[in-house]
C-alpha positions in Angstrom: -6.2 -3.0 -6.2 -9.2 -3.8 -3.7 -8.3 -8.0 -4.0 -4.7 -7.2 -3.4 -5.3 -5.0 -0.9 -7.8 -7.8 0.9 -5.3 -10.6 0.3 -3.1 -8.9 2.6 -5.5 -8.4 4.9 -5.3 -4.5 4.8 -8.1 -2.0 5.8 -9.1 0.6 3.6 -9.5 3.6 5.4 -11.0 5.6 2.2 -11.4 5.9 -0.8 -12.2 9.3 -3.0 -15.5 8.8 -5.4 -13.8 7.7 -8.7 -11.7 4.9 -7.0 -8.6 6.6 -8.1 -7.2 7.3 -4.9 -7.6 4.6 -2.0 -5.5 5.1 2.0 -4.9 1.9 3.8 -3.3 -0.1 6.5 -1.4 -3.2 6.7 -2.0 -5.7 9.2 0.8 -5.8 12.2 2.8 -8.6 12.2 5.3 -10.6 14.2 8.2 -8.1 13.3 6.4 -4.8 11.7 4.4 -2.4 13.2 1.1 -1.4 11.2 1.7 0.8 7.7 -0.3 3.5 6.5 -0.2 3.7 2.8 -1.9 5.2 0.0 -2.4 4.3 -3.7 -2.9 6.5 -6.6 -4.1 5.4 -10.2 -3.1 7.8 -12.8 -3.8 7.7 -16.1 -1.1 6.8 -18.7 -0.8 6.7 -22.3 -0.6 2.5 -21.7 -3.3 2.3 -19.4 -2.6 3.4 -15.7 0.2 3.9 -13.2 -0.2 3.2 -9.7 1.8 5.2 -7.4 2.8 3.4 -3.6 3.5 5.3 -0.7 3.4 3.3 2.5 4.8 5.0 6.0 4.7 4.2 9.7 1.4 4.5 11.0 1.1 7.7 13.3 -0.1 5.9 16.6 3.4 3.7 16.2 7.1 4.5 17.2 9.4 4.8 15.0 12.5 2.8 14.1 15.8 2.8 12.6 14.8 -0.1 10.1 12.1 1.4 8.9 13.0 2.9 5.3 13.8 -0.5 4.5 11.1 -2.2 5.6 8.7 0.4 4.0 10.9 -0.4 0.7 10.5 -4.1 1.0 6.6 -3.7 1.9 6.0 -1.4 -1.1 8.1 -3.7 -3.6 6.0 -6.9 -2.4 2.8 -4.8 -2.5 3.6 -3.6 -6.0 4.9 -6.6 -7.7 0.8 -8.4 -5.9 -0.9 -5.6 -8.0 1.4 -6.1 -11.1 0.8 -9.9 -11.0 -3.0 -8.9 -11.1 -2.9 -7.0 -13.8 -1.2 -9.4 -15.9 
């Protein structure tokens, strides 16, 4: 989760003591404001699920596009950690 999340050039913000938990922010690009986002690693009976949340960061306006640009941003980021995995 930590490479993926450096591959996209996101801060960590925190992190709770056993790693299961970790907030972040996306860069800003050309056509999206900055996202705050948090991860969550739960266990499963196969392993782990992660669980994505990703919002507009609170320092940022916000815009009518933005439920589907969070959705897009969260599907990218989640299909980088699957391909990890794998």
């Amino acid at each position: 989760m930590q490479r993926v999340l450096a591959d996209n050039k996101s801060k960590v913000l925190g992190q709770s003591p056993d790693g299961t938990q970790i907030d972040f922010q996306t860069k800003k690009t050309m056509f999206n404001w900055e996202l705050l986002g948090r991860a969550n690693v739960v266990p499963a009976a196969s392993g782990s699920d992660v669980h994505l949340s990703l919002n507009v960061h609170h320092n940022r306006p916000p815009a009518l596009m933005d439920g589907v640009k969070n959705r897009k941003a969260i599907e990218k980021l989640a299909g980088q950690i699957q391909a990890a995995i794998d």
